[in-house]
Residue, then its C-alpha position, 0 to 999 in steps of 0.5 A: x852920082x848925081x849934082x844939083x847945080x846950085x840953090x839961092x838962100x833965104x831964111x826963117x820959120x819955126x815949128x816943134x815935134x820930138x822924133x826919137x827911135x821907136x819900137x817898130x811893128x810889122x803887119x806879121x807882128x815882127x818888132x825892132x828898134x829904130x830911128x826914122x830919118x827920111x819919108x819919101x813917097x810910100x816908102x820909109x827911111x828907118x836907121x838900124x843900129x847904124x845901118x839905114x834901111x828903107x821899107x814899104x810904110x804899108x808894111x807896119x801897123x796902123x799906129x806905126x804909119x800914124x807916126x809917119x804920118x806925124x813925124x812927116x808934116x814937121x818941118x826938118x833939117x834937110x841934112x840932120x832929119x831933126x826937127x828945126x825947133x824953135x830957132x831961125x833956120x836956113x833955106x835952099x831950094x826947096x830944102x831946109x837946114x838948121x843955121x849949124x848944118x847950113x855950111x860948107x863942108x869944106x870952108x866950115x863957113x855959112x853959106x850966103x844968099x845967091x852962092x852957088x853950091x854943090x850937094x850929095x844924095x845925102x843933104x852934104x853941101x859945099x860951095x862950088x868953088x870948093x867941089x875940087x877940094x872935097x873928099x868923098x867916101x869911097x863907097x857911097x860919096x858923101x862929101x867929107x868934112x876933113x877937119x872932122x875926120x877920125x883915125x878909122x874913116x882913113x884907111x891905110x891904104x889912102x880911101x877916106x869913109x863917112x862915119x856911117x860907112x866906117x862903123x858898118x866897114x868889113x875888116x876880117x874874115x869872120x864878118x865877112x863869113x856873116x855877108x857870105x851867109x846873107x848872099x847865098x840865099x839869093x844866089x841860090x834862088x837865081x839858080x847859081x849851084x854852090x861852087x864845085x871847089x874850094x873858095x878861100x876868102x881873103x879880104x885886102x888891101x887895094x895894093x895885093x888886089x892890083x898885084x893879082x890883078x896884073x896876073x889875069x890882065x884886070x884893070x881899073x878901080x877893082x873891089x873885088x877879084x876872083x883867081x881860078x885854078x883848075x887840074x884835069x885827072x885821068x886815068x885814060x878812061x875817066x877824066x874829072x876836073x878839080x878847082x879851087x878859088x880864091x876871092x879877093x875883097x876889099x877891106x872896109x867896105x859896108x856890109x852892103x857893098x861888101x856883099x854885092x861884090x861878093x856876089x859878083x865875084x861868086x859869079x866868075x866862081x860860077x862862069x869859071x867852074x862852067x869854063x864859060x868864055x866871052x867878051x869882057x861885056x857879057x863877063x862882067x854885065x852878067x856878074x854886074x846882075x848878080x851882084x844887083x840881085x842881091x841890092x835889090x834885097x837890101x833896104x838901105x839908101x846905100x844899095x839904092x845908090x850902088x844900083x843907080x851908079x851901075x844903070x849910069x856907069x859909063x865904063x864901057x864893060x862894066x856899065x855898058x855890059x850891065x846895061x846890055x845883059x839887064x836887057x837879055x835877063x829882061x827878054x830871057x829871065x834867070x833861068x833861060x839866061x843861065x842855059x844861054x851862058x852854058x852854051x858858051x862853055x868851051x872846056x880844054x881839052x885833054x893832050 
């Protein structure tokens, strides 16, 4: 993630518009609800029943793109996206705010001229100073305001969500079936076949992950793990091996989150069934590019942010192994990679 170091205050300025949700219109004729919250280049920040997406502003109809058009020369609040209306407002930088959202989120007290602040991808901001003692969501980092904070954006087993990740939080096996239905798709157009077993889907805590993890030798600050176990049969002329998986995700993540480490972990399915072996790199950088290829389906900031931190990771097998299979795919492409991976297999061998 991403800091600016810091910005000095000015203040002033006025100026009225009424930004609203709308119906939203497609070229293809498609429709949805929606409130815009963020223009940004030829692309348009639109929030869905909770969820913010974003979407070529090409893609919608000329009096759609005529409301951007408008709704992007008002001056806003660079934290809320409402308009500042007719009061005094706040600077920083180049940003804006209204004199209520310019506040640290930890002190709850204004920020003043020649401060020196500290902010997050999504308009957050806190004193320097105060940075070591903000709490941030565990999925996509905005900085908390824990005097603000609700029963539910506290988990049991001690993470801390924003409200927006908290309200789009997978907690039971039904929903996660939903983001199972979405990944698929995308699995399959990569070339990645159904598994051959059985998979059950269990969605845990921090704690039962860690405990199975300790099982495969898996550390760090896992979301998501994959136990595989498998009998060879035979009857002294036919041999035919059978697996069965279980998943292991970690409850209250967004729905976005949730199925990019559910893409990741189908793809230790996939590696496992192939009883392909590698170094952890290559393991976990070609799981890491399944997982991006179903982010890259995905309109919402939040899979923008997800996929930056992969590219910036500096976990030597997570972030390094991604960046080094990303270059294979882009010389190999997804065909030739899965063949490339195939080579590795190295089955057991019968006694």
């Amino acid at each position: 993630m991403g800091w600016l170091p810091y910005f000095f205050c000015l203040l002033f300025t006025v100026i009225v518009f009424r930004g609203y949700g709308r119906v939203w219109t497609t070229v293809e004729g498609k429709t949805q609800d929606g409130e815009l919250f963020e223009v940004a280049g030829d692309e348009v920040g639109i929030r869905i029943k909770g969820r913010e997406y974003r979407f070529l502003i090409n893609r919608f109809i000329p009096s759609d793109r005529r409301y951007i058009s408008e709704w992007s020369k008002v001056v806003r609040c660079h934290r809320c996206s409402k308009q500042l209306g007719s009061s005094p407002f706040k600077e920083a930088g180049s940003y804006k705010f209204h004199e209520s959202c310019f506040k640290c989120l930890v002190c709850n007290q204004e920020f003043k001229g020649g401060e020196k602040l500290k902010r997050d991808e999504w308009g957050g901001m806190v004193h320097a100073e105060h940075f070591h003692k903000a709490q941030m969501c565990d999925t996509c980092s905005r900085i908390l305001s824990t005097t603000n904070l609700t029963n539910k954006q506290i988990l049991k087993d001690g993470r801390m969500t924003c409200l927006s990740c908290s309200s789009d939080g997978v907690f039971e096996v039904k929903r996660m079936e939903e983001v199972r239905k979405r990944v698929w798709p995308t699995l399959s157009t990569l070339g990645i076949p159904t598994p051959v077993g059985d998979v059950i889907i269990r969605v845990v805590g921090k704690d039962v992950i860690q405990k199975h993890a300790k099982k495969i030798n898996a550390r760090g600050n896992l979301r998501g793990l994959t136990l595989t176990t498998y009998k060879i049969i035979s009857d002294g002329k036919f041999s035919r091996t059978t697996f069965d998986h279980e998943i292991f995700i970690l409850y209250g993540m967004p729905h976005i989150e949730c199925a990019s480490v559910l893409a990741h972990e189908y793809a230790h399915i996939w590696l496992n069934e192939q009883f392909i072996d590698d170094i952890p790199p290559v393991i976990e950088g070609f799981c890491n590019l399944v997982s991006e290829a179903t982010l890259v389906k995905e309109k919402g900031k939040l899979a923008s942010i997800i996929r930056e931190n992969m590219k910036q990771s500096d976990n030597p097998v997570y972030g390094a192994g991604y960046r080094r299979m990303k270059q294979r795919l882009s010389v190999l492409g997804w065909p030739t990679l899965l063949a490339e991976m195939k080579q590795k297999s190295k089955p057991p061998n019968l006694r």
